[in-house]
Each structure stands twice: as C-alpha cells, then as structure tokens.
C-alpha positions in Angstrom: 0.0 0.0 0.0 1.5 3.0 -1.1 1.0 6.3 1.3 2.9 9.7 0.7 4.0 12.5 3.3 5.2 15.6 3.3 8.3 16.1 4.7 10.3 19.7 6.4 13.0 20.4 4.1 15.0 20.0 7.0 13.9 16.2 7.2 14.2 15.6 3.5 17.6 16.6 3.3 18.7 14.7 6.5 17.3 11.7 4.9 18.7 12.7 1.6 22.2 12.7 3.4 21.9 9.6 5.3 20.9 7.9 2.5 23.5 9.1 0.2 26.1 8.6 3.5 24.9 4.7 3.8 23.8 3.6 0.5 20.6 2.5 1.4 17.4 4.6 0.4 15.6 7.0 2.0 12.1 4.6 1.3 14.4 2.0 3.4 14.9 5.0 6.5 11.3 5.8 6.1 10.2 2.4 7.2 12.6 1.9 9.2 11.5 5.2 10.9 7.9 3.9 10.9 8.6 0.4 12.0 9.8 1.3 15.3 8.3 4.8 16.1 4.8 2.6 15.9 5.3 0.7 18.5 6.4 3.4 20.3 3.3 5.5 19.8 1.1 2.6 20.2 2.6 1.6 23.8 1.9 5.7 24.3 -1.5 5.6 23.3 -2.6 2.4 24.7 -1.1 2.8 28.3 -3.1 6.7 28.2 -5.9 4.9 27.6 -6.0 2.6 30.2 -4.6 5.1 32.3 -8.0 7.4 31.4 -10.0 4.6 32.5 -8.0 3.7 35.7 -8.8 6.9 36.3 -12.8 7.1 36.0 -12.4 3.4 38.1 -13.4 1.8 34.5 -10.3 -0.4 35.2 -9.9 -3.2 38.1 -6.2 -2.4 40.3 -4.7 -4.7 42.2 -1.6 -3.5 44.6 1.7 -5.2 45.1 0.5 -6.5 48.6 -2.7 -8.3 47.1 -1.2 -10.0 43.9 2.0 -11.5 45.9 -0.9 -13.1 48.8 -2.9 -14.3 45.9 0.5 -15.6 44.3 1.7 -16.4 47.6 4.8 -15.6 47.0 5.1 -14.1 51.2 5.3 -10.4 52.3 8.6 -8.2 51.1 
C-alpha cells in the first residue's frame, strides 16, 4: 500500500544525506523510521488509555501487597 508524506525540508535533506552517507534509500529510512516509532506510539497511546480509565475506576487495580498473597509468594 503505497501512502505519501510531506516532509520539512530540514527532514528531507537529513534523509537525503543519510541515505547518500549509507547507500541505502531513504524509502528504506522511512520504514525503518515507521517500523519502530509505531510501537512506540502505540505503547503511548494504549497505556493513556487505560490510564483514562484507571482513572474514571473503568479499570480493576490490584496493589503489590494483594497480587504476591494471591500468588503467595510471602510479604517483602
């Protein structure tokens, strides 16, 4: 699936030079760039939404305390 950005000038010629540095091409930086800023953004995203519903008590907690007696795994 083909999907086209705009890029600063700025960007494009950092990517220009990188690519021209390393051989590779800047479509090979670019998804490279996606690739692992996505899982960034996603672990962002998803933790402020569960966060948001921690929050409105949407979400069950469980402390330290309770999780290592159900484990029993002893007190700390």
């Amino acid at each position: 699936m083909a999907t086209s950005i705009r890029l600063s000038t700025e960007a494009e010629e950092r990517l220009a030079l990188l690519a021209s540095q390393t051989g590779r091409t800047k479509d090979f930086y670019l998804r490279e760039i996606i690739d692992r800023g996505l899982e960034d953004i996603e672990d962002y995203y998803l933790a402020a939404e569960v966060l948001e519903r921690t929050r409105k008590g949407q979400e069950q907690v469980h402390t330290a305390a309770d999780v290592r007696k159900e484990l029993d795994l002893g007190e700390w």
